[in-house]
C-alpha positions as a LaTeX table, in Angstrom:
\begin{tabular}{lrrr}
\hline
Residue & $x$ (\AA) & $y$ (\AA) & $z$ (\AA) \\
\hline
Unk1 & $-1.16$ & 22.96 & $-8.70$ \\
Unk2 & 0.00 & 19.22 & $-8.90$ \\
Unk3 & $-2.28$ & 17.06 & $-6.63$ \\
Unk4 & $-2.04$ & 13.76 & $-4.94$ \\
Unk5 & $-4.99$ & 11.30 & $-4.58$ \\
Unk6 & $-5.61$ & 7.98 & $-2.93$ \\
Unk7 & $-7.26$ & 4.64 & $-3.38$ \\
Unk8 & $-7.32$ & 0.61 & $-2.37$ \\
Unk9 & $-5.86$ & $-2.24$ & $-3.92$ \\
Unk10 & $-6.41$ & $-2.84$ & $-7.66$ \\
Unk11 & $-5.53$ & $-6.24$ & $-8.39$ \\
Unk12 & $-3.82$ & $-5.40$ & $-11.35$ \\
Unk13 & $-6.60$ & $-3.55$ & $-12.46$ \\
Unk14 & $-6.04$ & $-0.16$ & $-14.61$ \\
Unk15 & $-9.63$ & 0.89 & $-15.39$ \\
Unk16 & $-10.06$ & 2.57 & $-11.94$ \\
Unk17 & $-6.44$ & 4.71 & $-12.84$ \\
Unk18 & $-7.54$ & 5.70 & $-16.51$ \\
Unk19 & $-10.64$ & 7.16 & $-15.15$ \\
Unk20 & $-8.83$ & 9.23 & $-13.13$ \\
Unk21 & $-6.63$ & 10.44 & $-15.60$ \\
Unk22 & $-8.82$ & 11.18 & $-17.96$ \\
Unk23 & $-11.13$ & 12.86 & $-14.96$ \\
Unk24 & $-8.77$ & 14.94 & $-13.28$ \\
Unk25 & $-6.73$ & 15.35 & $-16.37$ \\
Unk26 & $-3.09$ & 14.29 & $-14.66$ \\
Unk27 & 0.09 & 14.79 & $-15.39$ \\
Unk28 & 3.32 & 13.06 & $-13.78$ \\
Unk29 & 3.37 & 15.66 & $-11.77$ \\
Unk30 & 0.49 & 14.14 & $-9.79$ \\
Unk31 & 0.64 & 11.07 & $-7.50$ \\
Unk32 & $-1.70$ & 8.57 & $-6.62$ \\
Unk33 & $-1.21$ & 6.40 & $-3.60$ \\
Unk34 & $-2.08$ & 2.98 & $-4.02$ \\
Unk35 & $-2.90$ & 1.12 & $-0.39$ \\
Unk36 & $-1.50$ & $-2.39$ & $-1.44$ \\
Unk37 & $-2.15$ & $-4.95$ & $-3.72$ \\
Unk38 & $-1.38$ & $-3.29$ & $-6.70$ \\
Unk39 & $-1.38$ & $-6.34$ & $-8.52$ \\
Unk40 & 1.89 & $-5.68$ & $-10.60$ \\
Unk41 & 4.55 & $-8.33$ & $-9.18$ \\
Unk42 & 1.78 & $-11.11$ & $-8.93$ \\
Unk43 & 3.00 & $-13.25$ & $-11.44$ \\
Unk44 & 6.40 & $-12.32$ & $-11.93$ \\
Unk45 & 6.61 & $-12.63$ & $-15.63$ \\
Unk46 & 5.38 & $-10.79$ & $-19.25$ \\
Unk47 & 1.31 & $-10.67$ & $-17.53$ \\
Unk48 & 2.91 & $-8.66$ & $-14.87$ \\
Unk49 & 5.22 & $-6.78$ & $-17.22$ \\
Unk50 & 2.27 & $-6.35$ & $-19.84$ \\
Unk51 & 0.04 & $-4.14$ & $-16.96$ \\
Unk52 & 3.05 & $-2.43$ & $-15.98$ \\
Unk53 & 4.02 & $-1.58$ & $-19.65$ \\
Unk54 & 0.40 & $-0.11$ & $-19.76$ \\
Unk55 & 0.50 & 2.14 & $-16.70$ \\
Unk56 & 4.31 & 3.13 & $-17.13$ \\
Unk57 & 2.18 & 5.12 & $-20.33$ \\
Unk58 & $-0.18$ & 7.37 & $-18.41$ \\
Unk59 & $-0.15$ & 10.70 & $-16.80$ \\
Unk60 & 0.28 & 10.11 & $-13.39$ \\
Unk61 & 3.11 & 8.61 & $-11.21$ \\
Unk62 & 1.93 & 5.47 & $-8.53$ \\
Unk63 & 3.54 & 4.99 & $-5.29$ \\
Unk64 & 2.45 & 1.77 & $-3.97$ \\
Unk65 & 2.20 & 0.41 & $-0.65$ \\
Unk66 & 3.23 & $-3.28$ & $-0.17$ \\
Unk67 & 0.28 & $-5.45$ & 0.07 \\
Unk68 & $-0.13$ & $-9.37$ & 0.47 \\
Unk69 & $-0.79$ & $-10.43$ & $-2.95$ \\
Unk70 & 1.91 & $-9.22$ & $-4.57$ \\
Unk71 & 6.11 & $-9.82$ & $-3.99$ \\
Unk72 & 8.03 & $-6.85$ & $-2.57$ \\
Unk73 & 9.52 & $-4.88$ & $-4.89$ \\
Unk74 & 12.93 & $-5.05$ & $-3.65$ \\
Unk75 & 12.82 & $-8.31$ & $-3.95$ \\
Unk76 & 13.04 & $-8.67$ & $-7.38$ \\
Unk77 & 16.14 & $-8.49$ & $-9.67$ \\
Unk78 & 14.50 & $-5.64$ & $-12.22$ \\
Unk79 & 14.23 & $-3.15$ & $-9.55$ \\
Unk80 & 16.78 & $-0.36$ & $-8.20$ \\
Unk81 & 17.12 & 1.26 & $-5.31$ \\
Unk82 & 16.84 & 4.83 & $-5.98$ \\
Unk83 & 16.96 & 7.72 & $-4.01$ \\
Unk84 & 13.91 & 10.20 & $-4.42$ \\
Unk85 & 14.62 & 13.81 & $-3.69$ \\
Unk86 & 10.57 & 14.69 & $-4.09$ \\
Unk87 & 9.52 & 12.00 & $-1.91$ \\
Unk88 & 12.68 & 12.39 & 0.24 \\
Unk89 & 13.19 & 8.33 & 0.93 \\
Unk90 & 14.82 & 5.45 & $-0.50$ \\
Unk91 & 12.50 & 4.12 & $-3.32$ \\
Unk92 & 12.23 & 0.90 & $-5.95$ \\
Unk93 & 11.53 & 1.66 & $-9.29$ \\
Unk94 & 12.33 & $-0.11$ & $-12.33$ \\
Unk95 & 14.59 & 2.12 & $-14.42$ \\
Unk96 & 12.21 & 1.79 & $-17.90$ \\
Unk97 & 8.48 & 2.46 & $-15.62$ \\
Unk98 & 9.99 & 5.69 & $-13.40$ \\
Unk99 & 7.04 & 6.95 & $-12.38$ \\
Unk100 & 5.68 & 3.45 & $-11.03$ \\
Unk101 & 7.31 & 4.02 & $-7.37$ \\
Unk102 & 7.63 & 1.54 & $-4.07$ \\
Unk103 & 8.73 & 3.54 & $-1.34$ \\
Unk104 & 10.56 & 1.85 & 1.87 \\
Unk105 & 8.65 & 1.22 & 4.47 \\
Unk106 & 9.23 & 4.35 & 7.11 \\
Unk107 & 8.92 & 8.29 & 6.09 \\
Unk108 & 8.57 & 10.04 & 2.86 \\
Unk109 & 7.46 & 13.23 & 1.88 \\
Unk110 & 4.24 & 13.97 & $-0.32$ \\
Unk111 & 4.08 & 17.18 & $-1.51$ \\
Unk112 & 5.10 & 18.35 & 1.91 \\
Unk113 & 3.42 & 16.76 & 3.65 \\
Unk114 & 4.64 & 13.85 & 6.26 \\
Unk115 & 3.67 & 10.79 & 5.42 \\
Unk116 & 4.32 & 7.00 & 6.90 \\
Unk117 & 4.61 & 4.20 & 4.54 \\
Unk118 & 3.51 & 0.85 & 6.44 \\
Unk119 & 2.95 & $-2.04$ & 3.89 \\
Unk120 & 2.26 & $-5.54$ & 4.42 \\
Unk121 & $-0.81$ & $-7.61$ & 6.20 \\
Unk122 & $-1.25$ & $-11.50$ & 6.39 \\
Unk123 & $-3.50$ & $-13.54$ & 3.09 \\
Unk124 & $-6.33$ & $-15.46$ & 4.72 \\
Unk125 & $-6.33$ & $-17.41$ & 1.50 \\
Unk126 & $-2.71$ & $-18.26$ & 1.53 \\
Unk127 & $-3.50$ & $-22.25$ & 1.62 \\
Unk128 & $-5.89$ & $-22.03$ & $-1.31$ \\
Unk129 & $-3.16$ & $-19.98$ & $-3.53$ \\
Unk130 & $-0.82$ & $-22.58$ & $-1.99$ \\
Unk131 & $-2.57$ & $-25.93$ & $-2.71$ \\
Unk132 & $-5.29$ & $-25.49$ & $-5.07$ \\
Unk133 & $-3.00$ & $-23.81$ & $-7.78$ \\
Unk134 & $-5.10$ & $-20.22$ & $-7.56$ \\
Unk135 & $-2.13$ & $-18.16$ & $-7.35$ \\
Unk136 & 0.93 & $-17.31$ & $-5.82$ \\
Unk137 & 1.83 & $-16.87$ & $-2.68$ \\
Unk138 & 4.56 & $-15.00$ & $-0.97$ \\
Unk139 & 6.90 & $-15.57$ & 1.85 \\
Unk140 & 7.45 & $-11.81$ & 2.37 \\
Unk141 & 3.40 & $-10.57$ & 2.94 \\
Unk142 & 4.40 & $-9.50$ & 6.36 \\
Unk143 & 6.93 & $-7.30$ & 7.76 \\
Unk144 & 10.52 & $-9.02$ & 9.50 \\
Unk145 & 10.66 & $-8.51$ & 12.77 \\
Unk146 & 13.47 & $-6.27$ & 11.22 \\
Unk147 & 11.68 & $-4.19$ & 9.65 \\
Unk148 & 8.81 & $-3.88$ & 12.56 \\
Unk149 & 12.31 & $-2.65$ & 14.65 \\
Unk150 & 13.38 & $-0.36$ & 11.96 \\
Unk151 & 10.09 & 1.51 & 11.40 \\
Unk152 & 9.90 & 1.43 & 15.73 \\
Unk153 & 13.39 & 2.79 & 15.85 \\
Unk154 & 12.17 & 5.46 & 13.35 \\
Unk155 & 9.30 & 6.26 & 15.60 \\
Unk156 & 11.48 & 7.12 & 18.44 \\
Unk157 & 13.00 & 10.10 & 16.73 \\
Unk158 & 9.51 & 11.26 & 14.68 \\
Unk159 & 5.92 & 10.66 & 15.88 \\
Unk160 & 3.67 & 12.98 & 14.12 \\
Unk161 & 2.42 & 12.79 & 10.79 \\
Unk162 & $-0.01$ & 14.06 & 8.19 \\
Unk163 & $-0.49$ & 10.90 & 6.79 \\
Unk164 & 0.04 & 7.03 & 7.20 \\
Unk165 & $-0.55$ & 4.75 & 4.32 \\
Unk166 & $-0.82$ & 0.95 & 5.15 \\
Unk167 & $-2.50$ & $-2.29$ & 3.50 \\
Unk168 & $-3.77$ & $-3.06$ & 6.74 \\
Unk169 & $-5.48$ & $-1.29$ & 10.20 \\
Unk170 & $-4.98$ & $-1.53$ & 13.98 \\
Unk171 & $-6.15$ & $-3.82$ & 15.42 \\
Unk172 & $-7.88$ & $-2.17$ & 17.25 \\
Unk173 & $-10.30$ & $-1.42$ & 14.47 \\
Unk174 & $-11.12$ & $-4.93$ & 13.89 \\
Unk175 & $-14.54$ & $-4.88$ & 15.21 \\
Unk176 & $-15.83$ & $-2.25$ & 12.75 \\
Unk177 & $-14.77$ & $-4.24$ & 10.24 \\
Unk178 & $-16.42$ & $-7.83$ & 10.93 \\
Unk179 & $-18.77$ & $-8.02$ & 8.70 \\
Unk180 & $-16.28$ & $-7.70$ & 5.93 \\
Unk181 & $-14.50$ & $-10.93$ & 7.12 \\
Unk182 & $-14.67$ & $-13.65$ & 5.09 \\
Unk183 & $-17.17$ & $-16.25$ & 5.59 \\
Unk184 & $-16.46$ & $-19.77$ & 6.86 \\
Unk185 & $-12.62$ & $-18.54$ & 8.11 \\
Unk186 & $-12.07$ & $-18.90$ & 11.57 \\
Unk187 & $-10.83$ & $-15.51$ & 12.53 \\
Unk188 & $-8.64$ & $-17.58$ & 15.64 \\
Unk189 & $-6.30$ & $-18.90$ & 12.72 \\
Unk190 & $-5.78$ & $-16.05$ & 11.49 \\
Unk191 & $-2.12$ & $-14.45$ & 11.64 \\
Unk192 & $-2.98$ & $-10.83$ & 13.14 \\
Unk193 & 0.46 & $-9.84$ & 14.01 \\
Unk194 & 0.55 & $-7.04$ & 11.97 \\
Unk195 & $-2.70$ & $-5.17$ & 13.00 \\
Unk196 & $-0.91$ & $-6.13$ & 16.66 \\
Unk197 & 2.07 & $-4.35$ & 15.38 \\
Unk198 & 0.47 & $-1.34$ & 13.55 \\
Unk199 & $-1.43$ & $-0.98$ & 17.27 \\
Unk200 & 1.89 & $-0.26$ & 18.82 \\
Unk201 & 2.32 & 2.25 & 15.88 \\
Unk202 & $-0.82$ & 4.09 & 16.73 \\
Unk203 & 0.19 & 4.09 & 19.95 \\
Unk204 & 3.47 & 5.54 & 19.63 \\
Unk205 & 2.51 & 8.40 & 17.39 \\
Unk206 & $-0.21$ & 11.48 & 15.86 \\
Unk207 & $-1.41$ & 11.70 & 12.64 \\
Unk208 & $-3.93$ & 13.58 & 10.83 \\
Unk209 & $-5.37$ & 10.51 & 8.44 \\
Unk210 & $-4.88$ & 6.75 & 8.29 \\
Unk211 & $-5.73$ & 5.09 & 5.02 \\
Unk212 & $-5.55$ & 1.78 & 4.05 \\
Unk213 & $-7.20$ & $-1.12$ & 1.77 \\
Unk214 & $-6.90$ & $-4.63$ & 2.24 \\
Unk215 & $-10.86$ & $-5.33$ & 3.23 \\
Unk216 & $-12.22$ & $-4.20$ & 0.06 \\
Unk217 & $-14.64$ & $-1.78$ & 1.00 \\
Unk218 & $-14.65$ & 2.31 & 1.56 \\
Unk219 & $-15.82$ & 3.93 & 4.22 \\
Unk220 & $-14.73$ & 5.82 & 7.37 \\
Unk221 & $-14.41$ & 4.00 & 10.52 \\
Unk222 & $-13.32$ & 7.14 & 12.16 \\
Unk223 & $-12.84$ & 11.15 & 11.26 \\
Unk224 & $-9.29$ & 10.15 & 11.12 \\
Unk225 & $-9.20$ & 5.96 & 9.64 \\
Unk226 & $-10.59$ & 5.18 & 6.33 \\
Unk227 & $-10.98$ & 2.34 & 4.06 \\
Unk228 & $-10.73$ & 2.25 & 0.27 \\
Unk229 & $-10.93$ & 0.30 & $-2.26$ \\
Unk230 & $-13.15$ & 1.65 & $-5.14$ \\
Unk231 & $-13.06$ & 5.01 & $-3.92$ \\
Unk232 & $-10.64$ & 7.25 & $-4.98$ \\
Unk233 & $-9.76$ & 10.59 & $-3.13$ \\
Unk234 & $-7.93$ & 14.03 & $-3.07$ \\
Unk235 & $-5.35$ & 14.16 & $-0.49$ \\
Unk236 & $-5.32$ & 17.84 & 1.07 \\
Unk237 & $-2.13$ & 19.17 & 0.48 \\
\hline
\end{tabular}
């Protein structure tokens, strides 16, 4: 039976993703959804195309969520948009790493199962990429006010899912998360328009599980919200 599993950002990072190949013994046939920050179109040149290269190689096929250290995919030149009958959405891949996937933003299907793709969140340490020459930093983090209206527009028509995958939470789950904010950043500066968004979301809609990354830490902050990072998990399908 091919399976589907779960897990936080990764920076770039493949150790977590051999482990579970080699663990679980995966094929392509098997997915693993990837809650931001992948890591991959960070630098935008061979040291992102080097990690790529790598995981383009193993048994399993990614779909990533949009995070805020990394460009969107479809906003760079080597990715195609590419209609996935399995996933049933409009995805990014590039043509030579197929099973390395970035769904749109909105509904796909995951082995059945209805899921809602939500990526972006704001980078608390946007000035220090910025100024201090510690990376890059990316105009697109966030959703357009475009996009917010798409995915609301979408809602209008279908409001129950199995699953939502986002980078970021409510934010109306904020306070179960404060002592994983950063120290010494005033939380008042800080752009939270996209948990306000991804409230209206909840709002608007059922779902069975909400999983995201972004705060680098896993645990449950309900029987239906949970964190990841490290942890990797088995999707019921």
């Amino acid at each position: 039976m091919n399976r589907a599993f779960c897990t936080g950002d990764i920076h770039g990072s493949l150790s977590r993703i051999k482990t579970l190949c080699k663990q679980e013994n995966t094929t392509r046939e098997d997915y693993l959804v990837i809650c931001g920050d992948l890591g991959l179109n960070y630098y935008l040149d061979e040291r992102d195309a080097h990690v790529k290269n790598k995981l383009a190689q193993m048994p399993i096929t990614i779909i990533g969520i949009h995070g805020n250290h990394e460009e969107k995919a479809w906003n760079i030149s080597t990715y195609k948009r590419v209609y996935n009958k399995e996933l049933q959405c409009y995805t990014w891949i590039e043509p030579n790493r197929p099973n390395i996937i970035f769904p749109e933003d909105g509904i796909f299907y995951l082995k059945g199962r209805k899921c809602l793709c939500l990526g972006g969140a704001y980078s608390i340490d946007k000035y220090y990429r910025l100024y201090r020459g510690a990376g890059r930093w990316f105009e697109s983090e966030q959703m357009t006010r475009e996009e917010k209206d798409k995915i609301l527009e979408i809602l209008e028509k279908e409001n129950s899912f199995d699953y939502i995958f986002s980078h970021t939470v409510p934010l109306k789950f904020e306070r179960e998360l404060e002592e994983l904010f950063l120290f010494g950043v005033n939380q008042d500066e800080v752009d939270k328009s996209m948990e306000q968004f991804l409230d209206i979301v909840e709002d608007k809609i059922t779902y069975k599980h909400w999983f995201f990354g972004h705060y680098h830490d896993s645990f449950d902050l309900t029987d239906k919200v949970t964190i990841l990072y490290h942890l990797v998990i088995e999707l019921n399908l």
